[in-house]
N, C-alpha and C positions, 0 to 999 in steps of 0.2 A: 504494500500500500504506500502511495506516495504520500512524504510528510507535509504534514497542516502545520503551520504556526499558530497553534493553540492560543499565543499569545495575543494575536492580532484579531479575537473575537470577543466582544465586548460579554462581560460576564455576567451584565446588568439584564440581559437581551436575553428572549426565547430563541433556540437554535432549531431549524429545519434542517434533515440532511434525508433527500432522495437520494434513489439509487436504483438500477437493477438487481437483481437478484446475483448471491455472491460476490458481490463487489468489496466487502467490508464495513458497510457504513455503519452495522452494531458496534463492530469492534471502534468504530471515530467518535461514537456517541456514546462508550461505554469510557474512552478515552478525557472525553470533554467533559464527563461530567465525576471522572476521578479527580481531573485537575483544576474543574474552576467550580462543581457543584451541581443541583438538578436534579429532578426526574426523568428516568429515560420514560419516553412513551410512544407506547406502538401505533403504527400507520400502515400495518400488513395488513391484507383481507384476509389471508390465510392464520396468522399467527393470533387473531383474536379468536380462535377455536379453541375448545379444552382437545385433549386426546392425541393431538400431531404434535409434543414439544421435540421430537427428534427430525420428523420430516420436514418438520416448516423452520428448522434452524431458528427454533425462538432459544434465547438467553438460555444458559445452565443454572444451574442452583446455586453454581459458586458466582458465575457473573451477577445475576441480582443479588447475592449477598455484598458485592462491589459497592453500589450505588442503587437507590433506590429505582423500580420500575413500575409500569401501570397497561393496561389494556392488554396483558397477553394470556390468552387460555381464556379470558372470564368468559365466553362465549359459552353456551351447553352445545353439544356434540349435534343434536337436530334443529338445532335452530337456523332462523333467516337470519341476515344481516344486510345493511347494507352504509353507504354513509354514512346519509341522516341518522341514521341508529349510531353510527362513531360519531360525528360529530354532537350528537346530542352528550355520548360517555364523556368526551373528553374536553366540553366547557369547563367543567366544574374543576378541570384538574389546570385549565390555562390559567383560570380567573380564583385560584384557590389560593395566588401568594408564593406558590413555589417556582422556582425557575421552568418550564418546559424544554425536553430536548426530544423534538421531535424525530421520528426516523422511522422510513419504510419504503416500502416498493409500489404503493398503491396509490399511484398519482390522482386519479379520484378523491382520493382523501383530504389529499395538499391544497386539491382545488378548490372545495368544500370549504376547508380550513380559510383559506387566505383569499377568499374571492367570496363569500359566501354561498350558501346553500339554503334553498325552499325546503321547508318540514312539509311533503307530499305523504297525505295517509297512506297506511301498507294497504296493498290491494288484497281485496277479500277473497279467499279461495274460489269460489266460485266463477269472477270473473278472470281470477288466472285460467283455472280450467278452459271456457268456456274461449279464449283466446289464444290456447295452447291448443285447442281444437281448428279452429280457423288458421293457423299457421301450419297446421300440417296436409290441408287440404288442396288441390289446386286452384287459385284463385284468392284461396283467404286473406295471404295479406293484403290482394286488391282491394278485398271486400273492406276490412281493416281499415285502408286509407281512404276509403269512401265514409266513414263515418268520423273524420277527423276535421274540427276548424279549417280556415284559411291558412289560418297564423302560424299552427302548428306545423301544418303542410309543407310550410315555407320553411320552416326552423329547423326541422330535422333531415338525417339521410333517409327517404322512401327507400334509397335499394335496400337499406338495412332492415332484414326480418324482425330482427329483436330492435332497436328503435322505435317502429311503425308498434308495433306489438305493445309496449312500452308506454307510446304515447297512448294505444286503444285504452289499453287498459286504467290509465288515470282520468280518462275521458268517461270511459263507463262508471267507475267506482265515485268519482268526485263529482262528474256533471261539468265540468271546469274542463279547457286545454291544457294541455303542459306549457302553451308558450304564455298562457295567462300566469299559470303558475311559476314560470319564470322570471317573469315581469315583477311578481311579487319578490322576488331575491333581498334577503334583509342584509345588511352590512357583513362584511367577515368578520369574524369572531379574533382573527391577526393575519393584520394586512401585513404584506413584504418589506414595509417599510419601519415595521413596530418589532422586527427578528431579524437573525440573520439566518437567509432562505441559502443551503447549501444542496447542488447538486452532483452525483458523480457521472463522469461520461466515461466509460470506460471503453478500450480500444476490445474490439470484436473477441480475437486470439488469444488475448489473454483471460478473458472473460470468460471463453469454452472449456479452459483449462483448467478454471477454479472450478467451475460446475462437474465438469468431470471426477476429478477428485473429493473435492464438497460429498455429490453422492456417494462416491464409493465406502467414503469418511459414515455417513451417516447410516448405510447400510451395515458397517463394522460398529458399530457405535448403537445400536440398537431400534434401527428404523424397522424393520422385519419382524421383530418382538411386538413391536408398537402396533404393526398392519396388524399381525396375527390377533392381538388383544381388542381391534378393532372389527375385527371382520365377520363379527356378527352382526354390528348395526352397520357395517357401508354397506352405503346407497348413493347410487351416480349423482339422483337428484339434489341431494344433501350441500347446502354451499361447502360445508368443513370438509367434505369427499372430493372435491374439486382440487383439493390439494395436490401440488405437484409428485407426482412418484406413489399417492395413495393407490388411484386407480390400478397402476403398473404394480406394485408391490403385491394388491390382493390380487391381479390377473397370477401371477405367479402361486400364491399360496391356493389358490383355485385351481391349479395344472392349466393352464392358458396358455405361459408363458415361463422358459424358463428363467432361472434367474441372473443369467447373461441380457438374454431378453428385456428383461424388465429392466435390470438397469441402462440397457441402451435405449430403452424408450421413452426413460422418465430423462435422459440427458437430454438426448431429442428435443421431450416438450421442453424440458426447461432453458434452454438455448433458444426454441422457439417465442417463448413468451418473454426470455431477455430482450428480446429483439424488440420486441412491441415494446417492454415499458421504455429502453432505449429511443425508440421512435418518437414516444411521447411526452417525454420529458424534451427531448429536443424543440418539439413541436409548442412546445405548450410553456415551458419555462426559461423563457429566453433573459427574465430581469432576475434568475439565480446566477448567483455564483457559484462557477462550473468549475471542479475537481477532475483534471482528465489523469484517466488512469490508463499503463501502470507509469 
């Protein structure tokens, strides 16, 4: 990991530090707040699940004895999640007095965080269902975007199934568009200019390498143990099962795949989906200050 001048960040400030996945940025924020103070606090989708602390590379038991942490595991293993549910957890912990040092991979999060986010009610089973129907059939999401505002129409990607889907669905449950619902966007909870917003860009090559090893690290390390203890309640549909290497780990304890297999599939995804959050942090954070690694 390329060296921060720890020194040169004001100690008074909340710290953001995005990243891709693998990159290090625990280890920067575990760093920053041995030497100037702080609560580490999670910004992973995946790491606010209980049941994945080996797959989803959340902190050990001796690193949160280091310095104080928040938002990791509290989640229950079936539950929804989604921003607005973070962002709701983790006011209380900006606005509570204690330093915040934020860190994760889930740029949604950041965005939420520092641009604000709309409290959109959860959609009620029913109209998921009943939306999860019409996208599987030919036509549906036409039908879909025939029952959506102007505004809305205009605001989002159409080619996007899940968008369209997305907007149906807070259309039906709320009666409201999403792009009304936008419009309503209340202040962010900390702008970019109230922290210092750190990003990591990290070069491709190097990046594949750590994932590579990272998994193998985790599979040695008791990821296998953990799918096994798990693999009566996964479920694909499940957000916590989404987790990277979950799927792949229980296809193996399944006989699917061997466990050559599975570990090159879960390197795969995970390379795959570095790629996007790299894409999007690029795309979307251009007034952080950028960490190019290695």
């Amino acid at each position: 990991m390329a060296q921060l001048d720890i020194s040169g960040i004001d100690p008074d400030l909340p710290v953001l530090i995005a990243g891709p996945t693998a990159s290090g940025k625990s280890a920067l924020a575990l760093e920053i707040a041995q030497m100037q103070g702080g609560v580490i606090i999670n910004a992973d989708a995946s790491q606010v699940f209980e049941g994945w602390r080996i797959l989803t590379a959340r902190p050990s038991n001796d690193e949160e004895a280091c310095a104080p942490h928040a938002l990791y595991g509290h989640v229950p293993f079936e539950a929804g999640y989604s921003a607005g549910a973070w962002l709701r957890d983790v006011t209380p912990l900006v606005q509570g007095g204690a330093r915040a040092i934020i860190v994760g991979g889930t740029g949604l999060y950041f965005k939420a965080l520092s641009e604000g986010l709309v409290d959109i009610p959860p959609t009620p089973p029913e109209v998921r269902e009943a939306a999860n129907a019409l996208r599987e059939i030919s036509g549906g999401t036409a039908q879909m975007i025939a029952t959506l505002d102007a505004a809305t129409q205009a605001k989002i990607d159409l080619r996007n199934p899940m968008r369209v889907q997305r907007a149906f669905e807070v259309q039906r449950a709320t009666g409201q568009g999403l792009a009304a619902w936008h419009a309503a966007t209340p202040p962010p909870l900390l702008p970019l200019q109230a922290c210092t917003p750190l990003v990591i860009d990290a070069q491709t090559d190097w990046l594949n390498a750590r994932i590579a090893r990272r998994f193998d690290l985790m599979v040695a390390g008791g990821a296998l143990d953990e799918a096994a203890a798990n693999l009566h309640r996964f479920d694909p549909d499940l957000a916590s099962c989404k987790a990277i290497g979950a799927p792949e780990l229980t296809a193996y304890l399944r006989g699917t795949y061997t466990l050559e297999q599975a570990k090159e599939a879960a390197s795969i995804a995970t390379r795959q989906f570095a790629k996007r959050q790299r894409t999007w942090f690029r795309s979307r954070m251009g007034g952080w200050r950028k960490l190019s690694l290695p």
